[in-house]
C-alpha positions as CSV (number, residue, x, y, z in Angstrom):
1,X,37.3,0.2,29.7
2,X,37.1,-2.8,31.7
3,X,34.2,-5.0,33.2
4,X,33.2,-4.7,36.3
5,X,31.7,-7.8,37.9
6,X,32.0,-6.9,41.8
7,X,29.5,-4.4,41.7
8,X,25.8,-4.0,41.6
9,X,24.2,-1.3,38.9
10,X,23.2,2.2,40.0
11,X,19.5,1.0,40.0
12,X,20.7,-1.5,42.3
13,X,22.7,0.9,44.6
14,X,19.8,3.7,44.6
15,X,17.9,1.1,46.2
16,X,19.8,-0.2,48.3
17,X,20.9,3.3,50.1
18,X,17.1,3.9,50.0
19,X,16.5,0.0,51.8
20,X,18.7,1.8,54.1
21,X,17.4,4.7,54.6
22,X,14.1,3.2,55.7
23,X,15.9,0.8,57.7
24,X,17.3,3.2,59.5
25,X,14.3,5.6,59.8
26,X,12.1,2.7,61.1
27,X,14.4,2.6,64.0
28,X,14.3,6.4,64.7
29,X,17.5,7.4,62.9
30,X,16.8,9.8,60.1
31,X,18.9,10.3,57.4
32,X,18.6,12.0,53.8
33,X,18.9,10.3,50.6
34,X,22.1,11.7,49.5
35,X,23.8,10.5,53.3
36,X,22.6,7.2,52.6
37,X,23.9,7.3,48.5
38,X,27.1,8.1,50.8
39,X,26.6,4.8,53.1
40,X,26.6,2.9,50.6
41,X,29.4,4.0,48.7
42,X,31.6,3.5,51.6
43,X,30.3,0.0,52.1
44,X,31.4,-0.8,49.0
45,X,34.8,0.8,49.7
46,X,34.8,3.9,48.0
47,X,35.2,7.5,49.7
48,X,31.8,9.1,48.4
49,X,29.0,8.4,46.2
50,X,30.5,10.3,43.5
51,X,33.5,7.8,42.9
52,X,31.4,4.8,43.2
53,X,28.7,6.3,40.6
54,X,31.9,7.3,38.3
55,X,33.1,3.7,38.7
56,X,29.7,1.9,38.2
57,X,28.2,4.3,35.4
58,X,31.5,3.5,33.1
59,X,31.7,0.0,33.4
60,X,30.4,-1.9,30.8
61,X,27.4,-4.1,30.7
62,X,28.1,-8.1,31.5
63,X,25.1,-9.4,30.1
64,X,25.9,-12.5,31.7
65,X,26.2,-14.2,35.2
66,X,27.7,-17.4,37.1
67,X,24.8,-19.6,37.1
68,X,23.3,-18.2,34.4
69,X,21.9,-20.6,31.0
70,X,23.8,-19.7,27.7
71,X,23.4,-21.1,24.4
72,X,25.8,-20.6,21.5
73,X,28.4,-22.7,19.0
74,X,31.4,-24.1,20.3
75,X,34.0,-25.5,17.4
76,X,30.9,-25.4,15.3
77,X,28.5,-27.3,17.3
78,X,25.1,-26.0,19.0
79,X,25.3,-26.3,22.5
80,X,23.6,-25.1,25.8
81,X,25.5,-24.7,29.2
82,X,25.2,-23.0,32.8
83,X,28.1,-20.3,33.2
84,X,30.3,-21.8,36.3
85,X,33.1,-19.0,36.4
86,X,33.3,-15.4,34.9
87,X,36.1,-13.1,35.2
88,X,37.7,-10.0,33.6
89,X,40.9,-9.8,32.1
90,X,43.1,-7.3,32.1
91,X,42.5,-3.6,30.6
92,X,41.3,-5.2,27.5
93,X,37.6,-5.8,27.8
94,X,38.1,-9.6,27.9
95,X,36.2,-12.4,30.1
96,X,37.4,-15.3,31.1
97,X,34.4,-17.7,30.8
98,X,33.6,-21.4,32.5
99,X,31.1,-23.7,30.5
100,X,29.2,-26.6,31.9
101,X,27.8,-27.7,29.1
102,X,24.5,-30.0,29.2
103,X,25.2,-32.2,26.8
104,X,29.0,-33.5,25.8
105,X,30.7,-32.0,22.4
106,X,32.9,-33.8,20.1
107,X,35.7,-31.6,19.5
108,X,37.6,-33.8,17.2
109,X,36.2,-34.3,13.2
110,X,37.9,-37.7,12.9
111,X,35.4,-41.1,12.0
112,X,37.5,-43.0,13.8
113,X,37.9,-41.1,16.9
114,X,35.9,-38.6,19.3
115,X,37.2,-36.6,21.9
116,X,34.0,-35.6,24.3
117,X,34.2,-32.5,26.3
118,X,31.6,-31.5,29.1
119,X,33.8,-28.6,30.4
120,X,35.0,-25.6,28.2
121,X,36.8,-22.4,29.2
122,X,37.2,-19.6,26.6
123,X,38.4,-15.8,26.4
124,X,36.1,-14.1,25.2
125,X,35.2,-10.6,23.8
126,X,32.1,-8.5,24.4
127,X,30.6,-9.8,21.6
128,X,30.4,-13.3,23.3
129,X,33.1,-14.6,20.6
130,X,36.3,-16.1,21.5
131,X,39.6,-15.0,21.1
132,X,40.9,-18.3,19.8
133,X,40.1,-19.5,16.4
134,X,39.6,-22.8,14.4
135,X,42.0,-23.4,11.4
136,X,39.1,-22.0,9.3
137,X,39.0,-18.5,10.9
138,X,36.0,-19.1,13.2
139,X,35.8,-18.2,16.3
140,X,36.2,-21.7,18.8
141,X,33.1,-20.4,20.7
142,X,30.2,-18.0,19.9
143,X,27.9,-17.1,22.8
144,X,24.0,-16.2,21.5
145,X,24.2,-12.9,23.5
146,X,21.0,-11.7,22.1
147,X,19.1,-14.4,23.8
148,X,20.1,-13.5,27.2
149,X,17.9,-11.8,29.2
């Protein structure tokens, strides 16, 4: 199963067609519910309702957005950061993910050097780990996923 970003939920969609639906009725058109479930499912692209409820009702949740504040570890260092790209990969529930981070991060261990990095970019799994790991085993970047709202 894959993400679906594109889309809003059903809650989302219900209320939309029924925006619509009043919209519509306001101006002396009256339609039922189901016809306007049936507007917006072709506004979206799909054929009926049925295919866009099939689509949207087994996506997984993204609990996460562009613009959204995230919090989490990145090669072992707290950090905080506003999402600035999101995308699915492939057909194996992976994100792509786009990190402004407030504040700079080392990345190098070295005394005698630092490294600073502002910008990170990390597959990661549903879980809000990465894909990539540290020499150690751990993950390069663990997202708080908990504390999202």
């Amino acid at each position: 199963m894959t993400f679906t970003l594109s889309l809003p939920s059903l809650d989302a969609l219900k209320a939309q067609a029924k925006r619509l639906r009043n919209a519509l009725a306001e101006e002396g058109d009256f339609i039922k519910h189901g016809e306007a479930l049936e507007l917006v499912a072709r506004q979206f692209g799909y054929r009926d309702w049925n295919t866009l409820h099939a689509t949207v009702g087994n996506r997984l949740p993204v609990p996460m957005a562009v613009g959204q504040t995230v919090s989490g570890a990145y090669l072992g260092q707290a950090f905080s950061a506003e999402i600035v790209s999101l995308q699915s990969i492939g057909d194996n529930d992976y994100l792509r993910i786009g990190l402004h981070l407030d504040a700079p991060v080392d990345v190098v261990k070295f005394d005698s050097f630092s490294a600073l990095r502002r910008r990170v970019q990390a597959t990661i799994r549903p879980d809000g780990t990465s894909v990539t790991h540290t020499s150690d085993g751990q993950p390069h970047l663990q997202l708080r996923l908990n504390e999202m709202a």
